[in-house]
VOSEPA-593720 format. One record per atom (N, C-alpha, C, CB): residue number from 1; residue in one letter; x, y, z. Coordinates in pm, 1 decimal, always signed. Glycine has a CB too. Layout:
<pts>
n; res; px; py; pz
NUM; A; X; Y; Z
...
</pts>
This chain:
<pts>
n; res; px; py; pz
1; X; -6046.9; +1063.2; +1886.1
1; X; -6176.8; +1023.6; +1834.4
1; X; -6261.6; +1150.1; +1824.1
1; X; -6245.2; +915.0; +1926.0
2; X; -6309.4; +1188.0; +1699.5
2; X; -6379.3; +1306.6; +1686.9
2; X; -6478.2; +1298.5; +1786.5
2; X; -6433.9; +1330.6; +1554.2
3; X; -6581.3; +1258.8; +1745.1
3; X; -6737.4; +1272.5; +1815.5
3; X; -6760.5; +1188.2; +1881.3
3; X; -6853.5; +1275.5; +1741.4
4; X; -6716.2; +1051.1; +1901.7
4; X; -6785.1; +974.0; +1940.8
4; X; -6742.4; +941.2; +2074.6
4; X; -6794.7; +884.4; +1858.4
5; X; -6837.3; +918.9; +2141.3
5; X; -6805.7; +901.0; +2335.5
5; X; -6871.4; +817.5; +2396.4
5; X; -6840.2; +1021.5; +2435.0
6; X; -6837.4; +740.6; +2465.1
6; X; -6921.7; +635.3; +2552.1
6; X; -7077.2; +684.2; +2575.7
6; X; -6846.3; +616.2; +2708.2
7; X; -7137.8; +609.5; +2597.7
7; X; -7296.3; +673.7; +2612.6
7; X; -7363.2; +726.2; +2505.2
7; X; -7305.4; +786.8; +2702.7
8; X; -7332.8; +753.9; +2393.1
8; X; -7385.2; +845.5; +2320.1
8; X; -7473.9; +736.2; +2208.7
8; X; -7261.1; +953.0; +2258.1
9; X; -7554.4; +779.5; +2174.5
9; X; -7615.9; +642.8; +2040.7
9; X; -7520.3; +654.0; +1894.1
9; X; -7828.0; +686.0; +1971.8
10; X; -7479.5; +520.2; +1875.8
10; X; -7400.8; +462.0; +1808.5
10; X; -7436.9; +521.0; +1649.3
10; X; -7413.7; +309.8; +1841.6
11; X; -7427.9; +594.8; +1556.4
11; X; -7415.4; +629.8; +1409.5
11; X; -7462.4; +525.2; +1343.8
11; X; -7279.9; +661.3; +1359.5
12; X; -7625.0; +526.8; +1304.5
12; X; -7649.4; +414.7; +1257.4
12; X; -7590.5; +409.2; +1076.2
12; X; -7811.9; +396.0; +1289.4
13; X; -7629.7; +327.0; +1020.1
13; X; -7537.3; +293.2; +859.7
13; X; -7575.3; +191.9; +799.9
13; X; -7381.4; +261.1; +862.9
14; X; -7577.8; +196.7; +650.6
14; X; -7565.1; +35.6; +592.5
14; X; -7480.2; +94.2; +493.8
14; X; -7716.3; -66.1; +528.9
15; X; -7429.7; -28.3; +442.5
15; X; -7297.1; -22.0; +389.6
15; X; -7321.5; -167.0; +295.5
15; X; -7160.4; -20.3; +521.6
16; X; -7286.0; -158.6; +197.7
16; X; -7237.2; -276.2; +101.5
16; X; -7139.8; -362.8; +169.6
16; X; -7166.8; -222.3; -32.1
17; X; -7167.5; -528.1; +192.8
17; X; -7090.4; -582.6; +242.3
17; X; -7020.2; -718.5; +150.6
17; X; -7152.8; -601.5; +358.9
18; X; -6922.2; -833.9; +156.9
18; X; -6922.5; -895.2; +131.1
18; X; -6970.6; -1004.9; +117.5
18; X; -6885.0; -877.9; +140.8
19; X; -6943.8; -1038.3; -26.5
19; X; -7095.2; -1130.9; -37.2
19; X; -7208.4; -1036.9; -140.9
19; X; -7181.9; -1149.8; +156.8
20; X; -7217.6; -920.2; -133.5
20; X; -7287.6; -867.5; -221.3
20; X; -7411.6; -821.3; -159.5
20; X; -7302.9; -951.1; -323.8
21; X; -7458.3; -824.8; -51.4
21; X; -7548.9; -782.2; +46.3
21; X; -7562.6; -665.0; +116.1
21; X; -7543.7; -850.5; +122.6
22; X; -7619.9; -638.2; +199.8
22; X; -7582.1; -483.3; +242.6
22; X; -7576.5; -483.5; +386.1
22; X; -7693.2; -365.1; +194.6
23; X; -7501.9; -425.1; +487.9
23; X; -7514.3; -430.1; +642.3
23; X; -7541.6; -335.7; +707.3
23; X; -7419.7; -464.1; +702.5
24; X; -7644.0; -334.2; +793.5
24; X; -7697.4; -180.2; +905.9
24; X; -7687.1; -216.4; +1007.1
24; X; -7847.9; -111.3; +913.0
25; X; -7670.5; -117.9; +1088.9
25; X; -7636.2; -143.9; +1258.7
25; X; -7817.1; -170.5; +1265.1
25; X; -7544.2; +35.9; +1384.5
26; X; -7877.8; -124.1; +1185.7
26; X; -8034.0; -117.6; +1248.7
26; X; -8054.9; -276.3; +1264.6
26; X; -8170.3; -35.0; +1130.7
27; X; -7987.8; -375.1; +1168.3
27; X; -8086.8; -488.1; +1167.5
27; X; -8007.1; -531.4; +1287.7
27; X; -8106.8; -597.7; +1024.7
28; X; -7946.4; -538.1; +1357.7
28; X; -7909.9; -593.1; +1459.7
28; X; -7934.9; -526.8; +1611.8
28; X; -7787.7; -613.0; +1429.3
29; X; -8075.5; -473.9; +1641.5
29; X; -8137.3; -435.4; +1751.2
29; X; -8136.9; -534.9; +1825.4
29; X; -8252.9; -386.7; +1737.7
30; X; -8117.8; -546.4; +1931.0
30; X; -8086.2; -624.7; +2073.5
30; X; -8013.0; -699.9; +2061.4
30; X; -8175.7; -691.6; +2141.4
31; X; -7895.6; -674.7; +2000.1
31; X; -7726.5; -759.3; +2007.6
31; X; -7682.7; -605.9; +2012.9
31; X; -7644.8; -886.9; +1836.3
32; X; -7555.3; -683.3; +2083.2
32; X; -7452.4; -594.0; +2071.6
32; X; -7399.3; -625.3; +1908.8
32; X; -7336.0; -620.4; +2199.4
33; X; -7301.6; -509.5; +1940.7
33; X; -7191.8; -478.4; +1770.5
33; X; -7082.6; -435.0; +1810.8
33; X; -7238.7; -350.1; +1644.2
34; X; -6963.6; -514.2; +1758.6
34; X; -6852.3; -497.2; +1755.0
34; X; -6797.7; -444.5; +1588.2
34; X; -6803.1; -623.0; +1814.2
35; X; -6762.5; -265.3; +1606.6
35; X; -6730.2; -262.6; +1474.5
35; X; -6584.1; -258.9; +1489.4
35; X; -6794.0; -147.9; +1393.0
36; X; -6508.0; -327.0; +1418.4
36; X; -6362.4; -253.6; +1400.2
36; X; -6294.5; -235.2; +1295.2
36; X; -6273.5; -303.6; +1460.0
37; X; -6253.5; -95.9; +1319.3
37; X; -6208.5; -22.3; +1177.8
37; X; -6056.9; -43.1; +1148.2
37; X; -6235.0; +147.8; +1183.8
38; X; -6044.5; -70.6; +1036.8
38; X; -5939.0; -106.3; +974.6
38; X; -5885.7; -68.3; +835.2
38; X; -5950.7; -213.6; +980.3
39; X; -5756.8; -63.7; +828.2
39; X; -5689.5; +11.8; +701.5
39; X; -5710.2; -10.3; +553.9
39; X; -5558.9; -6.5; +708.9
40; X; -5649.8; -162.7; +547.7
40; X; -5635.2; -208.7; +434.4
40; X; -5686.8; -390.6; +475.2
40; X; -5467.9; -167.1; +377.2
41; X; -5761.8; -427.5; +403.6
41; X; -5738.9; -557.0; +322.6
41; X; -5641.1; -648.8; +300.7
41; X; -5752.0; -537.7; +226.7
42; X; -5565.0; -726.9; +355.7
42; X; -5490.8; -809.2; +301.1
42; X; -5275.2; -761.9; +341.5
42; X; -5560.9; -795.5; +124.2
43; X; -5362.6; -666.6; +495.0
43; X; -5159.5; -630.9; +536.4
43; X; -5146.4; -707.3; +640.3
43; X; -5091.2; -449.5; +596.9
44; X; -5074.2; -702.2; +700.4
44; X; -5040.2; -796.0; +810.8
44; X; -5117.1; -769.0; +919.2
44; X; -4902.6; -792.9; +851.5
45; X; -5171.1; -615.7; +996.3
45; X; -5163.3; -605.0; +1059.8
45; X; -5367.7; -644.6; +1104.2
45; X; -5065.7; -499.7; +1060.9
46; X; -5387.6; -589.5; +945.8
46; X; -5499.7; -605.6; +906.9
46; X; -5571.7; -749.4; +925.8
46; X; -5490.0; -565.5; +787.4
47; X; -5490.2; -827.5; +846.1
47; X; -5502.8; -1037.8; +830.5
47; X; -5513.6; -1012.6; +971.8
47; X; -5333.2; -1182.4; +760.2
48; X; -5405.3; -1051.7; +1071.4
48; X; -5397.6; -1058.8; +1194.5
48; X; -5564.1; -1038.3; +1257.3
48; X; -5285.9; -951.6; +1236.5
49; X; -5596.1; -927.3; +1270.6
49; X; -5685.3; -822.5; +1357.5
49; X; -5798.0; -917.3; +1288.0
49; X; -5680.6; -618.5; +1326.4
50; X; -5842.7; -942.8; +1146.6
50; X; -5912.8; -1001.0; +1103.7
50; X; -5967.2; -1191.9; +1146.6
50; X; -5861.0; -962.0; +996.7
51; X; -5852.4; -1246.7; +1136.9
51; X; -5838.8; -1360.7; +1134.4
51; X; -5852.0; -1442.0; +1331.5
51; X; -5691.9; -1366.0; +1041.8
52; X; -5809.6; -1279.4; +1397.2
52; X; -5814.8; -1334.4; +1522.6
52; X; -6025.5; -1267.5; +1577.7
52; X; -5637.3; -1249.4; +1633.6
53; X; -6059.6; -1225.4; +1523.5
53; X; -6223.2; -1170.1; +1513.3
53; X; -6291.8; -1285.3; +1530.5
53; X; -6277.7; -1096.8; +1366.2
54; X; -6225.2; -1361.5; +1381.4
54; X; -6296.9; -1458.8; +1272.7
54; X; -6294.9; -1618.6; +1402.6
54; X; -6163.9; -1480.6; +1072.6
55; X; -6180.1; -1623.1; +1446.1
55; X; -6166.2; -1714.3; +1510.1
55; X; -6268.2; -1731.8; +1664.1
55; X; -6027.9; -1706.0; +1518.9
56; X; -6274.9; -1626.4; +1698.8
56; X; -6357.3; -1561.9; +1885.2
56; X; -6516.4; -1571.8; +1810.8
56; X; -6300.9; -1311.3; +1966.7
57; X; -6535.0; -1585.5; +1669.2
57; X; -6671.3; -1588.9; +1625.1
57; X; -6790.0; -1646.4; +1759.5
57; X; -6667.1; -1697.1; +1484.1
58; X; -6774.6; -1737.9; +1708.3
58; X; -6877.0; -1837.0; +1808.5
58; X; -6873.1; -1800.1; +1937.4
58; X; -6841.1; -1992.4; +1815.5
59; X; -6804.7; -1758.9; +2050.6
59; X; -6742.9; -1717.3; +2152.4
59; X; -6861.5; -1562.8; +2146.7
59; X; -6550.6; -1708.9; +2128.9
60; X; -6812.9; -1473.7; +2022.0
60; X; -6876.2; -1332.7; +2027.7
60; X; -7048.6; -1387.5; +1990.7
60; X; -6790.4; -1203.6; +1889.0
61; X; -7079.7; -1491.8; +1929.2
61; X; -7271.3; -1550.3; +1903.5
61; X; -7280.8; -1575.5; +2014.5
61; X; -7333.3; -1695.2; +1804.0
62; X; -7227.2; -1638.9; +2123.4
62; X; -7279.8; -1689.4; +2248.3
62; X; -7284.0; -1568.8; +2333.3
62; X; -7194.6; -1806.2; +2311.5
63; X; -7228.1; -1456.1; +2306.7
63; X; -7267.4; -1342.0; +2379.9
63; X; -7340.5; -1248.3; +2336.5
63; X; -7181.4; -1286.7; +2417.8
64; X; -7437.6; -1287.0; +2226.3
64; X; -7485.6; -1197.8; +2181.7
64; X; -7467.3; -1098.5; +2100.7
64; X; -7506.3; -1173.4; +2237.4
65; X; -7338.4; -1138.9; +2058.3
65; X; -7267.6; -1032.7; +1972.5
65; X; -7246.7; -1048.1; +1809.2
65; X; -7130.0; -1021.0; +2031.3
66; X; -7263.0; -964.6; +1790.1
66; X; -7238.9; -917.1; +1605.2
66; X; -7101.3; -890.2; +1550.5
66; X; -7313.4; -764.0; +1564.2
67; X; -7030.9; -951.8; +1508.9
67; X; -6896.1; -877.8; +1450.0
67; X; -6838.8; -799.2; +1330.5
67; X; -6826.0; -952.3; +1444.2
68; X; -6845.1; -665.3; +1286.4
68; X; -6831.4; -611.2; +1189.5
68; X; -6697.6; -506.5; +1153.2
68; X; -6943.7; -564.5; +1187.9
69; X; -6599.0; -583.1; +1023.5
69; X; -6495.8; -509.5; +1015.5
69; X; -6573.0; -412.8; +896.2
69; X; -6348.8; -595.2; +984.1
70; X; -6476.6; -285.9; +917.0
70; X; -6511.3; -195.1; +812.2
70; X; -6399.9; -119.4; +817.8
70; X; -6640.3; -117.7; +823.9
71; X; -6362.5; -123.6; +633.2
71; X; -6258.1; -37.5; +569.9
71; X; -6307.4; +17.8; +420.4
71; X; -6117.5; -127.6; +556.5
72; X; -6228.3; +101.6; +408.9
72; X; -6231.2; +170.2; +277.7
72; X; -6236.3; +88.1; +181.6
72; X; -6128.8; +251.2; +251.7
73; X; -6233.8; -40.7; +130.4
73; X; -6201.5; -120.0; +47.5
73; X; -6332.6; -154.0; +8.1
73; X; -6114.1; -217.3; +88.7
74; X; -6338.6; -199.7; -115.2
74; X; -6399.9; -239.6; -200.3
74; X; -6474.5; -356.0; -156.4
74; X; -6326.4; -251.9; -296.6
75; X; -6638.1; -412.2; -226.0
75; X; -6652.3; -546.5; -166.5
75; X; -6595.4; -682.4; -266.9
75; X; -6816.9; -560.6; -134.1
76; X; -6508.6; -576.2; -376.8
76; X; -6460.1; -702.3; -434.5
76; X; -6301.4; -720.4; -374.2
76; X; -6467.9; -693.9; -611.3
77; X; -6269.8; -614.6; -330.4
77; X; -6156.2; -680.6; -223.1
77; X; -6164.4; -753.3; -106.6
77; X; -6087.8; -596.5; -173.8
78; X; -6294.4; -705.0; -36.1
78; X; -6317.9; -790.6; +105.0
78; X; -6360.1; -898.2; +106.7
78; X; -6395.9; -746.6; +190.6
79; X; -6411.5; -958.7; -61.7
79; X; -6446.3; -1092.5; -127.1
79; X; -6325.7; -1184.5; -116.2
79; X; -6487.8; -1074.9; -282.9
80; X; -6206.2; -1102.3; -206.0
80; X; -6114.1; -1182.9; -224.8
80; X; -6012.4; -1201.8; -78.6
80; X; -6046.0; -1128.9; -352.4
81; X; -6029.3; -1105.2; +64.1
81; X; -5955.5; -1079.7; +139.9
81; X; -6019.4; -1214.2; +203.4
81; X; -5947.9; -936.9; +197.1
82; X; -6127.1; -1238.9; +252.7
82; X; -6236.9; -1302.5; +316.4
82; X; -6231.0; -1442.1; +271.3
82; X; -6371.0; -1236.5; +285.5
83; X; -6204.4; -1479.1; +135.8
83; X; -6199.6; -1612.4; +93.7
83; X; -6046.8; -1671.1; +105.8
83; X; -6255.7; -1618.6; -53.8
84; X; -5923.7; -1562.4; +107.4
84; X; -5823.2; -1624.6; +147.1
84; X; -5789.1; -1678.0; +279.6
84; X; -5748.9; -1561.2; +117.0
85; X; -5828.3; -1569.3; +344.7
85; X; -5823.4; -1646.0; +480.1
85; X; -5911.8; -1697.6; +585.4
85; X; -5766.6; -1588.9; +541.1
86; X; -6007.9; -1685.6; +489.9
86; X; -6140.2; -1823.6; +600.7
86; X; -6192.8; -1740.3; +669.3
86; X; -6078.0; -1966.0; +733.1
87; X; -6220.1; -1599.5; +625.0
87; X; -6250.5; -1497.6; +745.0
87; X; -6430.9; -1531.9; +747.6
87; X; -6195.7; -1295.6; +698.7
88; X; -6471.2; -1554.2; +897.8
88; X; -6613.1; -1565.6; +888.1
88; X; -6667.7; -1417.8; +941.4
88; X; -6668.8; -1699.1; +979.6
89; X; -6623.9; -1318.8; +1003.9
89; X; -6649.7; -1161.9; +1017.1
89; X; -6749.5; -1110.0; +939.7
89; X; -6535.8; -1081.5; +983.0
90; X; -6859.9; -1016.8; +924.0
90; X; -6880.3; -953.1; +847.7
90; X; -6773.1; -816.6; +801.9
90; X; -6993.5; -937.7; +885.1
91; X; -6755.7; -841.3; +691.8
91; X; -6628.1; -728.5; +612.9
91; X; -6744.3; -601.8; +511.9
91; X; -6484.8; -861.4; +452.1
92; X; -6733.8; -504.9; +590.4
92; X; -6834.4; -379.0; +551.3
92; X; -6720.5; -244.3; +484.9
92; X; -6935.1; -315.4; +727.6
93; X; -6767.4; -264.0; +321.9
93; X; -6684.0; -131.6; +238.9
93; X; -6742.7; -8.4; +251.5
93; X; -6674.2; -145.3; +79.9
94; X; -6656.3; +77.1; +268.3
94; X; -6729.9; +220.3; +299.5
94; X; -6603.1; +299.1; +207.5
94; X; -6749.0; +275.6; +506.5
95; X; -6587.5; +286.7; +124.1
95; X; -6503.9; +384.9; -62.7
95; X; -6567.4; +480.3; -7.7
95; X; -6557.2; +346.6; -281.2
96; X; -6667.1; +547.7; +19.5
96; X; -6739.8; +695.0; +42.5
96; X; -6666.7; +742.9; +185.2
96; X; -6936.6; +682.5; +61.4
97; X; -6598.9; +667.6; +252.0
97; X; -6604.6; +695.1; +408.2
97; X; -6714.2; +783.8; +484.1
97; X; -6480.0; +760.0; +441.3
98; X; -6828.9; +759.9; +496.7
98; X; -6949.3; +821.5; +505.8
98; X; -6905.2; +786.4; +672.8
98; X; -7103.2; +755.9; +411.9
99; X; -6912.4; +621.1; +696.3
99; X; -6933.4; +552.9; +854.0
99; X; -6784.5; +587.5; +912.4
99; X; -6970.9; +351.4; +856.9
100; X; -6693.9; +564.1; +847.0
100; X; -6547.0; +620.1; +880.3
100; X; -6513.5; +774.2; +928.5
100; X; -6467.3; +603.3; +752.0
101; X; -6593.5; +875.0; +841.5
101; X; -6606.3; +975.2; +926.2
101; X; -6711.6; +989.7; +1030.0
101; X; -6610.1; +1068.4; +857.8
102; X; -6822.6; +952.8; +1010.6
102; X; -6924.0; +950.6; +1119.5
102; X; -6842.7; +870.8; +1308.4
102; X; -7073.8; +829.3; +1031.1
103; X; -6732.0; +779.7; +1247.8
103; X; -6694.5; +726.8; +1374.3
103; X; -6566.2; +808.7; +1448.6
103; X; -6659.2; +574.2; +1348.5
104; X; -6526.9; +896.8; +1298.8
104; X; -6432.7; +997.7; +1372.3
104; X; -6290.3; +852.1; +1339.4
104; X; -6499.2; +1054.6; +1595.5
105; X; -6252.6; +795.4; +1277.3
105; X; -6168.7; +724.1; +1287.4
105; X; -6127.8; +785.5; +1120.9
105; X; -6208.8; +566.6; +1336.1
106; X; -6147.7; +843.5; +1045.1
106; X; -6074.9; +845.3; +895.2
106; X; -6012.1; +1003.9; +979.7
106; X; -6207.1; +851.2; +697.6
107; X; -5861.1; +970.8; +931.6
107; X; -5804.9; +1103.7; +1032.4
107; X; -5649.9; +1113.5; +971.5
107; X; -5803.9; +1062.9; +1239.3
108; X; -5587.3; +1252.6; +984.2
108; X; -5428.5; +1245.7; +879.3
108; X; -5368.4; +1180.2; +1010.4
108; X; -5325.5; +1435.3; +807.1
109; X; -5272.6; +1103.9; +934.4
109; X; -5167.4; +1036.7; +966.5
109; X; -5056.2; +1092.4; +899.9
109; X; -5183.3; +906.7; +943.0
110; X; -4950.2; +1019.2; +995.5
110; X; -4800.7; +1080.0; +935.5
110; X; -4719.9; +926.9; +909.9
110; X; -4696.8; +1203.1; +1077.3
111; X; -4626.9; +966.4; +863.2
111; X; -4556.9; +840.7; +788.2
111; X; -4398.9; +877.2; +734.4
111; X; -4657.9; +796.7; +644.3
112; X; -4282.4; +891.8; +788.2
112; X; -4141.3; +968.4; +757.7
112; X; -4208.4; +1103.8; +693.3
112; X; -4020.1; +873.9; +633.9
113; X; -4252.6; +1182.9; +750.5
113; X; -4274.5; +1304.4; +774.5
113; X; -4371.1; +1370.9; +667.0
113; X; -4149.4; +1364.7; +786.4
114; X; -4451.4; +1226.7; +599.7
114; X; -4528.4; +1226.3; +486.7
114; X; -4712.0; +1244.9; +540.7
114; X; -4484.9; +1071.0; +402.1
115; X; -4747.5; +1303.3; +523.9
115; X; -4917.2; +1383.4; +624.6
115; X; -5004.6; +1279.5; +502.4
115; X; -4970.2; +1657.3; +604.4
116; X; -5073.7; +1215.2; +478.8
116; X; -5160.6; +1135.9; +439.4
116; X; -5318.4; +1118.4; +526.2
116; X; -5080.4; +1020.1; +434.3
117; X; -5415.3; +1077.7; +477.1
117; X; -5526.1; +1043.9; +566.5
117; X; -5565.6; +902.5; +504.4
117; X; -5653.6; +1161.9; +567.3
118; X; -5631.1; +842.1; +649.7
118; X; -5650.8; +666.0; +654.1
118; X; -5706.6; +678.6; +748.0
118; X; -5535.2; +549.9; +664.7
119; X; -5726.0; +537.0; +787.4
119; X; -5793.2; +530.0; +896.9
119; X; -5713.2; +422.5; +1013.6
119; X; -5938.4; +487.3; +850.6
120; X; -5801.2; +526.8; +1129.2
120; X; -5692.7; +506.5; +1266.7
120; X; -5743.6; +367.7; +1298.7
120; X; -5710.9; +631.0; +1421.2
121; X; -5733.2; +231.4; +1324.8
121; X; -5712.1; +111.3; +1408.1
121; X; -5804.6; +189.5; +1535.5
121; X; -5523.0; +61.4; +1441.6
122; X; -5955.4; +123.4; +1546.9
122; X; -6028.5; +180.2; +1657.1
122; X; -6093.1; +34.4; +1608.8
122; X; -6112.6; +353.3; +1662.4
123; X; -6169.9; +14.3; +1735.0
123; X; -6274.7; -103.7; +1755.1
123; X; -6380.5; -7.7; +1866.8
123; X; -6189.0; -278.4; +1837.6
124; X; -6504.4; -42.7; +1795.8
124; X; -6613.1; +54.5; +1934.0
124; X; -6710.0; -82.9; +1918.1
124; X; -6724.1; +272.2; +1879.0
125; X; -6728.8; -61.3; +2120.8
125; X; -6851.8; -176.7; +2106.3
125; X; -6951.9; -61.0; +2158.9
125; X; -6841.9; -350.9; +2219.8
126; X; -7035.9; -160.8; +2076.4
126; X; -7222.4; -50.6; +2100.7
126; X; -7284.5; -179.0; +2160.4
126; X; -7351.2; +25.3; +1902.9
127; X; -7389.1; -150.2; +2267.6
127; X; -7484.2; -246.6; +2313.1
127; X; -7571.8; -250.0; +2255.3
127; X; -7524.3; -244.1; +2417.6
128; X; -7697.4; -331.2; +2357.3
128; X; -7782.8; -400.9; +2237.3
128; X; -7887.6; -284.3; +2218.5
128; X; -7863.7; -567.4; +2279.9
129; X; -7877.3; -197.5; +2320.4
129; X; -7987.1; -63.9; +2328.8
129; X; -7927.9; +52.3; +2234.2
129; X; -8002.1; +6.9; +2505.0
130; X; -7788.5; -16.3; +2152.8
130; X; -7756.9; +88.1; +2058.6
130; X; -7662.6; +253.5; +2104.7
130; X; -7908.7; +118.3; +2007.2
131; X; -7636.5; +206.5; +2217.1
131; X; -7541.6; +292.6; +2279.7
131; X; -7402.2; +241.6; +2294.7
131; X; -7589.2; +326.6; +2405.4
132; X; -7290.1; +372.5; +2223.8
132; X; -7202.0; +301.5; +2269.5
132; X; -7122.1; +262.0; +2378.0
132; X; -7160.9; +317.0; +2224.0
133; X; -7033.5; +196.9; +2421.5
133; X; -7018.4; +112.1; +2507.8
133; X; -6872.7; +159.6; +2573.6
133; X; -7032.2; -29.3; +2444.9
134; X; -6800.2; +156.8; +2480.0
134; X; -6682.6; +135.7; +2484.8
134; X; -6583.8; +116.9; +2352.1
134; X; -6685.9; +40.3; +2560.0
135; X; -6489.2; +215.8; +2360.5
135; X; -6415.7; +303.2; +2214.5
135; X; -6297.3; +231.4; +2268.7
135; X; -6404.5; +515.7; +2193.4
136; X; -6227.7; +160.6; +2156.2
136; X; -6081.1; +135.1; +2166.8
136; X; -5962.2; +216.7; +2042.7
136; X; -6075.6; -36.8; +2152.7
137; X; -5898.6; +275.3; +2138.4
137; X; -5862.0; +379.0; +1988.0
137; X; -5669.9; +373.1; +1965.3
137; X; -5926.3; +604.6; +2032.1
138; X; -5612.4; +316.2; +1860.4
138; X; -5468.0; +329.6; +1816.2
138; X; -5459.6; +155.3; +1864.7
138; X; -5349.4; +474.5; +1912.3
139; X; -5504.5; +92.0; +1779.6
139; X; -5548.0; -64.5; +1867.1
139; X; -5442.9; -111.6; +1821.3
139; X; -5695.3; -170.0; +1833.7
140; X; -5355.1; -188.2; +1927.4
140; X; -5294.4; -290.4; +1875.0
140; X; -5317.2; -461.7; +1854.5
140; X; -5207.5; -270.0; +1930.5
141; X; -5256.5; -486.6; +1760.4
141; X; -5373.9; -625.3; +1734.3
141; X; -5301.2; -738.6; +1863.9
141; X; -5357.9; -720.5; +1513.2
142; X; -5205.7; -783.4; +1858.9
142; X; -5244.3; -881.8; +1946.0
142; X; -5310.8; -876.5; +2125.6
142; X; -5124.6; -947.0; +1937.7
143; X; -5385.3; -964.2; +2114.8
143; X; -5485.1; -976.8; +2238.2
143; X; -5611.7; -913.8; +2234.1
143; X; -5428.3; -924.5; +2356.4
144; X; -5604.2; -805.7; +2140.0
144; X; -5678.0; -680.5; +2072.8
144; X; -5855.8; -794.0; +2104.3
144; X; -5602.3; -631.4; +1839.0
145; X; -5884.2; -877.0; +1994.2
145; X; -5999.6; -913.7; +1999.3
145; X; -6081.2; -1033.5; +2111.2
145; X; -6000.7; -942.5; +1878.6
146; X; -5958.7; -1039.2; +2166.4
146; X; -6012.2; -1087.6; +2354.6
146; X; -6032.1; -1065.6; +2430.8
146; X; -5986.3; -1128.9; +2432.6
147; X; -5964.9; -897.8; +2442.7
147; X; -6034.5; -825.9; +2516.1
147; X; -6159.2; -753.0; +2450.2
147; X; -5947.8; -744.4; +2570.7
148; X; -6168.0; -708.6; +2351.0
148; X; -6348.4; -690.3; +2299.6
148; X; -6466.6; -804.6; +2342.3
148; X; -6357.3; -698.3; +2114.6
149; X; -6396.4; -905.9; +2315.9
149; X; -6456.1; -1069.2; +2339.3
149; X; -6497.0; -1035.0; +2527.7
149; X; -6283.8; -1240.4; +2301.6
150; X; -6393.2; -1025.5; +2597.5
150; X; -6436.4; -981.3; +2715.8
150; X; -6519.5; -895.3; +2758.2
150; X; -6367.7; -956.2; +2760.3
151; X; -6560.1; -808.6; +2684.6
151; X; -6614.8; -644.1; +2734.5
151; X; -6732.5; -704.0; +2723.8
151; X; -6589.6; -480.7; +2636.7
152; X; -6782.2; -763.1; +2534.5
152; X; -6904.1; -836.9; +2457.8
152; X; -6987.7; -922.6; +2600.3
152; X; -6828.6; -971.1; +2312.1
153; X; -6854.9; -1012.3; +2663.7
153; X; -6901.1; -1081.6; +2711.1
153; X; -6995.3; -1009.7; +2851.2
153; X; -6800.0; -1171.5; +2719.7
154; X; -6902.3; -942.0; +2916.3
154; X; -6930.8; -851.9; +3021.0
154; X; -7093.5; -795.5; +2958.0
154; X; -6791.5; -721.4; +3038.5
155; X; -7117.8; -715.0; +2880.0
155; X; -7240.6; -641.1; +2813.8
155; X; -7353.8; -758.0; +2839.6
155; X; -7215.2; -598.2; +2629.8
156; X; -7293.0; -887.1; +2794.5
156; X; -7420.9; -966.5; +2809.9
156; X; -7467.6; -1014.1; +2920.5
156; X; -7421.4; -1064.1; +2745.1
157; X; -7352.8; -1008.8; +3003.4
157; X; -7391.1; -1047.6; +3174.1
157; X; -7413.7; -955.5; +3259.4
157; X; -7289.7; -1116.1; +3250.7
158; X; -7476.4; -828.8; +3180.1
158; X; -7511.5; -727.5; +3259.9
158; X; -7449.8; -611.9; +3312.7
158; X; -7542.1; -771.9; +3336.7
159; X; -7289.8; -630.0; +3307.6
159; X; -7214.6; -482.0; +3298.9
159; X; -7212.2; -401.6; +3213.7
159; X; -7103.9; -478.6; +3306.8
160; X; -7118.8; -314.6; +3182.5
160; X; -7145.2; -203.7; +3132.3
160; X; -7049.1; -211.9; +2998.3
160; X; -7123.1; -87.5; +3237.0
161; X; -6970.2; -329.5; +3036.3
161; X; -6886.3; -362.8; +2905.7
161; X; -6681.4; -305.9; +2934.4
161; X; -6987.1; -242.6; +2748.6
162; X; -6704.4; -301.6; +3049.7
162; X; -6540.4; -240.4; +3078.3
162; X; -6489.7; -358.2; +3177.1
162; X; -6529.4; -56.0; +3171.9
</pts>
């Protein structure tokens, strides 16, 4: 993770979201935010990570929490990604990777010995004072958004989110 470290204030942003609207960490002062960064739109690993967010919804409102995926993709892909699978998440496009580098997650990858850049599978929770919390970095998806769900929950009952 380039820059970003527990404690430090969270990279604020707005970003074009799905739906046609726009999303900032600003409008959500005294909630927490769950952002998690993700590759592509519509891969398995992606659906998955997405669909299990979408589901802990209500679970992450009762703690005070905000849920925001963000990838390189388009908001007419995160339209069509979002309506296939019932995703209720906010889905935030960043084509510029402006917030992707600011989080230190757009980074080269390798692939059969092929050097490419994407972005690394990280989830960071920020509290409601806008600090972050807690960096999850090379995420694997299953269980992945129950334990965020846990930390969220922890933040609202007064720990520190670990």
């Amino acid at each position: 993770m380039a820059n970003l470290t527990e404690g430090m204030i969270a990279p604020d942003f707005t970003l074009p979201r799905d739906g046609g609207a726009a999303v900032s960490l600003s409008q959500f002062k005294g909630k927490s935010v769950v952002l998690f960064f993700y590759p592509k739109d519509d891969t398995s690993g992606c659906t998955a990570e997405s669909i299990a967010f979408s589901a802990l919804l209500s679970a992450f409102s009762a703690a005070n929490a905000v849920v925001i995926g963000v990838s390189p993709d388009s908001v007419k892909k995160h339209d069509k990604f979002a309506k296939k699978y019932d995703l209720s998440v906010i889905l935030a496009a960043d084509e510029e990777k402006t917030v992707l580098n600011a989080y230190g997650v757009w980074v080269e990858k390798s692939m059969y010995g092929r050097k490419y850049m994407g972005v690394e599978r990280t989830t960071v929770l920020i509290g409601a004072d806008g600090l972050v919390r807690r960096v999850w970095e090379k995420v694997k998806v299953p269980g992945h958004a129950e334990e965020v769900l846990a930390a969220a929950q922890g933040l609202a009952n007064g720990s520190d989110g670990k």
